[in-house]
C-alpha positions in Angstrom: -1.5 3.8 -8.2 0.1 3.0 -11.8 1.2 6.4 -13.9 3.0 6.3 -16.9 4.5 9.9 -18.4 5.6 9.7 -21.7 8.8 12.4 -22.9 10.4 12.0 -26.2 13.5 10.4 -25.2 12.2 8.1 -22.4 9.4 6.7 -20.3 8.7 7.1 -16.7 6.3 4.8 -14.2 5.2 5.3 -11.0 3.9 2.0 -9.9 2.8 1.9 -6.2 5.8 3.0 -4.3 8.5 2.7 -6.6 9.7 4.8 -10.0 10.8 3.2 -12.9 12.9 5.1 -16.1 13.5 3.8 -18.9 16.2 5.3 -21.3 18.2 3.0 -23.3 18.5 1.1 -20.1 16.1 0.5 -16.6 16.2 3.0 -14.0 14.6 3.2 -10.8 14.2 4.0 -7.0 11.7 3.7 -4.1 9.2 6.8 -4.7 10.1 8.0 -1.4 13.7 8.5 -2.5 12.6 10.4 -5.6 10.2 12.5 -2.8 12.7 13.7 -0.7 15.6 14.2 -3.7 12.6 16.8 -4.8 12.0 18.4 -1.3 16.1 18.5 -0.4 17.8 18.1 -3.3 20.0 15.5 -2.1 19.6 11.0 -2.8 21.3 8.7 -4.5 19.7 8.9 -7.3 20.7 7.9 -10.9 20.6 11.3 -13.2 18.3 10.6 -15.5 15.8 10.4 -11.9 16.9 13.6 -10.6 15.6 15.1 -14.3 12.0 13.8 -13.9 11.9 14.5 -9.8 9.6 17.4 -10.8 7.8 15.8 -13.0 6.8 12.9 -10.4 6.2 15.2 -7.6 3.8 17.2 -10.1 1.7 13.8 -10.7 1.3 13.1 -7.0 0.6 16.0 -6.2 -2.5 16.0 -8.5 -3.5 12.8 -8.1 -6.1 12.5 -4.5 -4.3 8.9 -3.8 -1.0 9.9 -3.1 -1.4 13.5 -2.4 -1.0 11.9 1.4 2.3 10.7 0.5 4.1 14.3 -0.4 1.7 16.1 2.2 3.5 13.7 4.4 6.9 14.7 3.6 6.4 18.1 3.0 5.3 18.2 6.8 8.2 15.9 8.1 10.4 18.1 6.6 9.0 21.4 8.0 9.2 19.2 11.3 5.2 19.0 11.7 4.3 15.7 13.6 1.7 13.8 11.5 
């Protein structure tokens, strides 16, 4: 899956399992980081990431190919077996 979200300020691409931001410089983090900064609020993650962790989660969410990968983690961390 390739999605690109376009803000005035910067760029964000979701490219199969990683994220990449670009703002003045090149950002980015495995998809399953940004994923589980969204569903605990805690990563390593570089600021600018943590702003568009919505954003990304949104876009999965309404996309059928990797509505598996957040339906995944949203189960893990309810501790659901999958």
């Amino acid at each position: 899956m390739r999605v690109k979200l376009g803000y005035p300020d910067k760029i964000v691409e979701i490219s199969g399992k990683m994220v990449y931001l670009f703002k003045e410089r090149l950002y980015s983090a495995p998809l399953e980081e940004i994923i589980n900064y969204y569903l605990r609020g805690e990563g390593l993650l570089a600021p600018p990431l943590k702003s568009v962790a919505p954003d990304v989660v949104r876009v999965l969410m309404d996309s059928d190919d990797a509505n598996s990968h957040v339906g995944t983690w949203s189960r893990a961390d309810q501790g659901v077996s999958t």
